[in-house]
N, C-alpha and C positions, 0 to 999 in steps of 0.2 A: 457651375454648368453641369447639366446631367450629362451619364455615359451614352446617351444618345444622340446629343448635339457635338459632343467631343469625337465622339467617331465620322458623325457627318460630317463636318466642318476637316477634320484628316483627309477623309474621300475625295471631300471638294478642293482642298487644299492644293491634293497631287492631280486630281483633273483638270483643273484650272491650269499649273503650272506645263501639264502635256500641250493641251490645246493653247499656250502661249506659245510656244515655242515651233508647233505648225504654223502656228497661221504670224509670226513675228518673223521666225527663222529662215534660212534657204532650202528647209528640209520639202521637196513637193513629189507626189505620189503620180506618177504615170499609167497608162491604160494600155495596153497590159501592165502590170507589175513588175519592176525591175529588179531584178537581183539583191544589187545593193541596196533599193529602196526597202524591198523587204527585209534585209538585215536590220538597217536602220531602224524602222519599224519594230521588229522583233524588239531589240536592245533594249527601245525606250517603254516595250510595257513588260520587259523583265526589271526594268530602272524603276517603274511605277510600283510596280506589283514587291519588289525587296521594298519600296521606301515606304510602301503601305503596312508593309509586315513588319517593319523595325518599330513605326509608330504605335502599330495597335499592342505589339508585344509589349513596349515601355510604359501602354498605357493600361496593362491588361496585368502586368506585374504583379501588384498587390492582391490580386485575385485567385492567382497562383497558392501565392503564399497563405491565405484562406484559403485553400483546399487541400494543401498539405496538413496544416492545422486540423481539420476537418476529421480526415483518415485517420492522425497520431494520435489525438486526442484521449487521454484517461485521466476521467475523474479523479483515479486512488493514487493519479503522480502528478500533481499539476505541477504545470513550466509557464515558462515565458510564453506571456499572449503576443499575437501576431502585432506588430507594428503599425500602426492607425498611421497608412499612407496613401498617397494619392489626392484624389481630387473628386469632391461633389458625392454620387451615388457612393462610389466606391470607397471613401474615406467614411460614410454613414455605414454600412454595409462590414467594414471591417470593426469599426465601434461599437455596433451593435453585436456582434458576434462574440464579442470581449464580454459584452451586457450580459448574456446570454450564458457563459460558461460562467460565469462570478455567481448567477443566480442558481445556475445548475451545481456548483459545487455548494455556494451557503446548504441547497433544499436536501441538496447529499447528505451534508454533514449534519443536520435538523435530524432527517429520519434515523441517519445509521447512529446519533446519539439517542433516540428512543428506542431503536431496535435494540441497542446496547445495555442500556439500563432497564429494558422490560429483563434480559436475557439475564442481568445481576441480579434482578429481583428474582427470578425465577428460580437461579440457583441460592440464592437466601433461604429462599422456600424450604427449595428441596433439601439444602443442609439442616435446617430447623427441623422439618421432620423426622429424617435420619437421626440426627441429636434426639428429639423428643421423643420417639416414636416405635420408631427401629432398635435404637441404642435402650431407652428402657427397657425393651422387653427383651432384647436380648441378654443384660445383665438379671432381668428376675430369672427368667432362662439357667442363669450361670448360680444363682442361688439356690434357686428347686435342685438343679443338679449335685451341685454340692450336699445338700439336705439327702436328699437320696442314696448320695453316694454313702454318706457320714451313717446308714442305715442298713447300707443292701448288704449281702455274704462276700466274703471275700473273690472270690473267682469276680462277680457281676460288677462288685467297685472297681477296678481298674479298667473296663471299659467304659464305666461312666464317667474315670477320668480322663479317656481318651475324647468322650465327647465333651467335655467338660474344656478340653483344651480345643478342639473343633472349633467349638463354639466362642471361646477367647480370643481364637484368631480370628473371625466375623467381627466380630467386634471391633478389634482394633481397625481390620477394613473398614469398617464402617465410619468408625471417627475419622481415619485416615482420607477417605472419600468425601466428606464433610465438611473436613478443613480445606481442602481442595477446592469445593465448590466455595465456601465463602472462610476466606485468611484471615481469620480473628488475630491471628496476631501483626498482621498490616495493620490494623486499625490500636492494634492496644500496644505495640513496640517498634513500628515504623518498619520503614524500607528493609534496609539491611539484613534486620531480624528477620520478614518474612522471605526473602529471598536466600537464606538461609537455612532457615526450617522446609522453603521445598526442595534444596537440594537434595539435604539429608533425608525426607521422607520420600523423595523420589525411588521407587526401586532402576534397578539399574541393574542392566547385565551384566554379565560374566565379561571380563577383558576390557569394562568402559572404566576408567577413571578421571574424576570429575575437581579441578580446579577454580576456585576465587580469591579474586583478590579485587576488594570493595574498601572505599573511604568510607569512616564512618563522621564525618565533618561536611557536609553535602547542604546544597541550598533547600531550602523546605519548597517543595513543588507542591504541593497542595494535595487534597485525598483525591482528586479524579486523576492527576497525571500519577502518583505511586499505584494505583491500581492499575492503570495501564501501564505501565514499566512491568508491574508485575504478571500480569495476565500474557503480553508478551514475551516474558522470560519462562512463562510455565510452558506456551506453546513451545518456543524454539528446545526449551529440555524434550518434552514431550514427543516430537518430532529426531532427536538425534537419538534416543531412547530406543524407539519405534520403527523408525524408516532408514538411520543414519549408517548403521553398521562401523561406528565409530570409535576407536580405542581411547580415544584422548580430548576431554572438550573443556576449554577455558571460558569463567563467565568476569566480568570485570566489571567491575559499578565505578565511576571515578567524576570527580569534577572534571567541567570542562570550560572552554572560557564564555559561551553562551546560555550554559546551566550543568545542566548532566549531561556524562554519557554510559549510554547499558553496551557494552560491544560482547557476542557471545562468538566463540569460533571452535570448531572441532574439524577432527580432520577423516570425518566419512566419505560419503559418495559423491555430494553436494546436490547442488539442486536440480540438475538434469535441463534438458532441453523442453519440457513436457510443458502444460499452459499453468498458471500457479492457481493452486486447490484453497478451499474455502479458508481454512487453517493462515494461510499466507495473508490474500485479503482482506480476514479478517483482521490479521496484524495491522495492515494498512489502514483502514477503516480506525483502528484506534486511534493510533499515531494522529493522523489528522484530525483527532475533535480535540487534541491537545495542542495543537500547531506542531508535532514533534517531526521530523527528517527521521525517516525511514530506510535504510538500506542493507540490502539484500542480494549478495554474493562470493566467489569462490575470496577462500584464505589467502595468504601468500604461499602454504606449501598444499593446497587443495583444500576440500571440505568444503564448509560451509557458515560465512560469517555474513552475523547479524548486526548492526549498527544502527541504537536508536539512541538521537539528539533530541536533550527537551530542553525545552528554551525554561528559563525563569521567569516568572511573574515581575512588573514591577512592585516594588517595595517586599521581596523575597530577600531576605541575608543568604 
């Protein structure tokens, strides 16, 4: 029955049953109007008017519920879809709504893994030419100089070892940046090792000190989910590093009974009340093209803890 016939039929339901009861009942309206008769009166289209409102509210329910869904709604945390209730338009109207977020989150997660992987390619790129490009001539750079120096007067060579060393530390930035943009060693020694090597390459302020503790007996998640484990764990360093003002940050890699789990926690500022910056989302956006649980809040003694769950693959050991 459409939501049109269902409310007519309500309408007529309680009209019908008014007009029963004048013209069945002893209820009769006098000329002038009497007192009581108009109580009477009164009572039974405040009687109509509540049993009219009870009805449409119980019928109008799951409508509600689609529009709270409506307003809550983000793609980068999906929940539980609204409940497929009611009857006729409205039970269409709530199914289709379901249609509609399952397509909107598939075409999400379609683009933001092209946006992703253009973005890996990109820094591919840019690490290769750094390595090829940058890094060669900087090290012919650090020969000529050497050459020069092994020639110039003694005052002039120890300046050109000072640039000599200048130019040694560019360099290692450079590699250092390189490896950043693409973890050759994710791909040639696995998880552990690279989230290892960026601890230790990370620089790190004065007053932060930096704890792990990682299983090295872990289910094989495949090259897209360790890169996303790892891309995430570079942000969240990156971010306690930069923004966190934090003495103390644990990162933990450990089996868990649905695959992995990455849990990072330090105990800085936390995450503030503010809207979450590209950096965060972006986390999100990963997470989800792995199917992995995301979560994002304060420590048990403040700061700021990170918790990402990755499911395993069937036929993963």
């Amino acid at each position: 029955m459409s939501l049109f016939w269902r409310i007519f039929l309500l309408n007529a339901a309680v009209l019908v049953a008014a007009g029963a009861l004048l013209l069945l009942g002893p209820i009769t309206i006098s000329t002038p109007v009497l007192l009581t008769e108009a109580l009477i009166l009164a009572g039974g289209i405040t009687s109509m008017l509540g049993a009219n409102a009870a009805l449409l509210r119980l019928g109008l329910a799951p409508l509600q519920r689609v529009t709270r869904a409506m307003t809550t709604i983000d793609l980068l945390r999906p929940g539980p879809r609204p409940e497929v209730a009611g009857q006729g338009e409205i039970a269409d109207l709530i199914e289709t709504f379901n249609t509609m977020l399952d397509r909107l989150e598939a075409e999400r997660a379609t683009s933001s893994a092209r946006a992703l992987s253009a973005q890996e390619d990109e820094r591919r790129r840019v690490a290769q030419e750094l390595h090829d490009e940058v890094g060669q001539t900087l090290t012919a750079v650090l020969l000529e100089l050497k050459r020069v120096a092994d020639r110039a007067p003694e005052p002039l060579r120890d300046e050109l070892r000072q640039v000599q060393e200048i130019t040694r530390g560019g360099l290692d930035e450079v590699r250092r940046i390189a490896r950043r943009l693409r973890p050759g060693v994710l791909e040639e020694l696995g998880l552990v090792s690279a989230l290892t090597a960026l601890i230790t390459e990370t620089p790190k302020p004065d007053g932060l000190t930096v704890g792990r503790r990682m299983e090295k007996d872990l289910p094989q998640l495949g090259a897209e989910a360790e890169l996303v484990v790892y891309r995430i764990a570079q942000e969240c360093l990156t971010n306690t590093v930069r923004h966190a003002r934090a003495t103390r940050l644990e990162l933990s890699l450990r089996r868990s009974p649905g695959g992995v789990e990455l849990r990072i926690r330090d105990d800085g500022r936390g995450l503030g009340d503010g809207p979450e910056g590209a950096g965060l989302r972006g986390m999100r956006e990963r997470a989800l093209l792995i199917g992995a649980g995301l979560t994002l809040g304060s420590g048990p003694g403040g700061g700021t803890e990170v918790r990402l769950d990755v499911p395993v693959r069937n036929g993963s050991r």
